[in-house]
Each structure stands twice: as C-alpha cells, then as structure tokens.
N, C-alpha and C positions, 0 to 999 in steps of 0.2 A: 815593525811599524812604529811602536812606540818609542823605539832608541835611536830611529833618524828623526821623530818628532822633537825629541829630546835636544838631540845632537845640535838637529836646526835651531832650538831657541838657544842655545849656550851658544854658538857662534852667534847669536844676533844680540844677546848680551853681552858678550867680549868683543866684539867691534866697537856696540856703543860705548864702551865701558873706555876702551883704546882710545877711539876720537875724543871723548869726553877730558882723558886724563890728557893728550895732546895737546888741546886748545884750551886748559883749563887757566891760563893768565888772561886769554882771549873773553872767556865769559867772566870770571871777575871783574877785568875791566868794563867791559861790557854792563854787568848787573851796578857796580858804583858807577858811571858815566849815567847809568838811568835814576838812581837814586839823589834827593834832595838830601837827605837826611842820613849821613854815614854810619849816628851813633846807634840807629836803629839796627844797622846792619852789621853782625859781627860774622867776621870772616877769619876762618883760625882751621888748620889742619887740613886744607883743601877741601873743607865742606861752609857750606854759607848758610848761614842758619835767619831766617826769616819770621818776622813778629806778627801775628794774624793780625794784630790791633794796626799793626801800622798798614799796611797794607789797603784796611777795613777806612779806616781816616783816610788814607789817598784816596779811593774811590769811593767815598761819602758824596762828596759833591756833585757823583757822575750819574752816583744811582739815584740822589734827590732830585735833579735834575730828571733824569729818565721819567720817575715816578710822578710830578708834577706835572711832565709832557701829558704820559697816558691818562692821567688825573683830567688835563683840559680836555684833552679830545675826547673824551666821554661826555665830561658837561655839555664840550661842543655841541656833540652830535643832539644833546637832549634839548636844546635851548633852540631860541629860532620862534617865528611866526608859521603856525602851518595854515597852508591855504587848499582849499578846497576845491576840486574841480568837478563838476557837475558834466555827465557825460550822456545823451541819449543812450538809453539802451531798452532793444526789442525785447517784447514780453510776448510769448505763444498765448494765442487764446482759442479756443472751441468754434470753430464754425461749421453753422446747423447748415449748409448750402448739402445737397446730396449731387453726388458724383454723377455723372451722366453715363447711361448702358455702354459698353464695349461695343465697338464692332464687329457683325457677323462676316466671318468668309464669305465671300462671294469667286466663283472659276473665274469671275472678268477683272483682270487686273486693274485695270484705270477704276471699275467701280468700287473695288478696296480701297484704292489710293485715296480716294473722293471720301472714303466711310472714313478714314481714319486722318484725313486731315480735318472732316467733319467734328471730327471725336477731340481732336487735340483745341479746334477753336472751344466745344464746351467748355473742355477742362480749362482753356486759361480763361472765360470767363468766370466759370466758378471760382478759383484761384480769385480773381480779380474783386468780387464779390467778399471773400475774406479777405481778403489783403487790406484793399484802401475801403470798405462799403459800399462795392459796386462802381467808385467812381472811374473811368477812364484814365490811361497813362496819356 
C-alpha cells in the first residue's frame, strides 16, 4: 500500500514537473508581462527568484485599502442616532376571582350539555373579571 501511495505521488510530481518545464517560456513571459518592475525580478537558470519586499510594496496599497474599509464599517456600525421604540407588552398578574364548581354527570344527556355550557359561561366570566376588571368585550 505504501509503494503505490508512493508511486502515485512521483508520477503526480513528474507530470507537474514535465508541464512545468514544457511551458516554462510560457510562464516567464507570463510572470514579466505581469511585472512593472523587471529589476526586482531576476530570472537566471530557469528558476525566478522573487523579493518578499517587492511583492509586500505591490500589495501595500490593497491591504491599506482593505484595512481602512473594515476600519469604517466598524465605526459605521457604532455611529448613528439610536431610536427607541416603546412597545405594549402584557404583564401576568394574580387574580383572587375563584373558579366556579365542575359539573356533576347527570344519565340525561341534554342536562349535561346545559351543566357544562353553564360551566363554561362562568369560567369566561371569571376570565373576564381578570382580564379587563369585569368589564364586558
């Protein structure tokens, strides 16, 4: 297992190694056509040897920029008028009203029917009672 793991990464370095040395007039020209500055960049023995300083100076301006952006939209976000919105909101309170007795079965059906629609008008009075002070909807 470990000599076709092998094997696979040396053919995947000697491909790129192949295309690489293939088209290597193709990336020199390529990397000076992107370059402002040729003398930064010496190119000698098909390797291209690269100045971190220069590099650092190109993209100076992109990261001061960058840093500046994230810099305002911070401030942004802290800065501003904040305004206040004032919202009803219900508060549970204790109501001393006592609940009204359950309904006893009764074998006559309509007089059940009668006990407990009875039962349900107390309960939404007392409900009613807590709710608004007794007042009516």
């Amino acid at each position: 297992m470990k000599e076709q793991i092998k094997k696979y990464f040396i053919y995947k370095y000697t491909t790129i190694k192949t295309y690489i040395l293939k088209n290597l007039n193709k990336i020199t020209n390529l990397i000076k056509s992107t370059s402002n500055n040729l003398v930064m960049m010496d190119i000698e023995d098909n390797v291209a040897r690269y100045s971190l300083n220069w590099w650092f100076r190109k993209s100076f301006k992109w990261v001061t920029a960058l840093l500046f952006a994230i810099i305002t939209l911070f401030l942004w976000g802290c800065s501003g008028v904040s305004i206040t919105k004032y919202y009803p909101v219900s508060v549970p309170v204790v109501c001393s009203v006592d609940a009204p007795l359950k309904p006893e079965y009764s074998e006559d059906i309509v007089i059940t029917n009668i006990n407990i629609l009875a039962y349900a008008e107390k309960l939404q009075a007392a409900l009613n009672v807590c709710k608004n002070g007794g007042l009516d909807d």
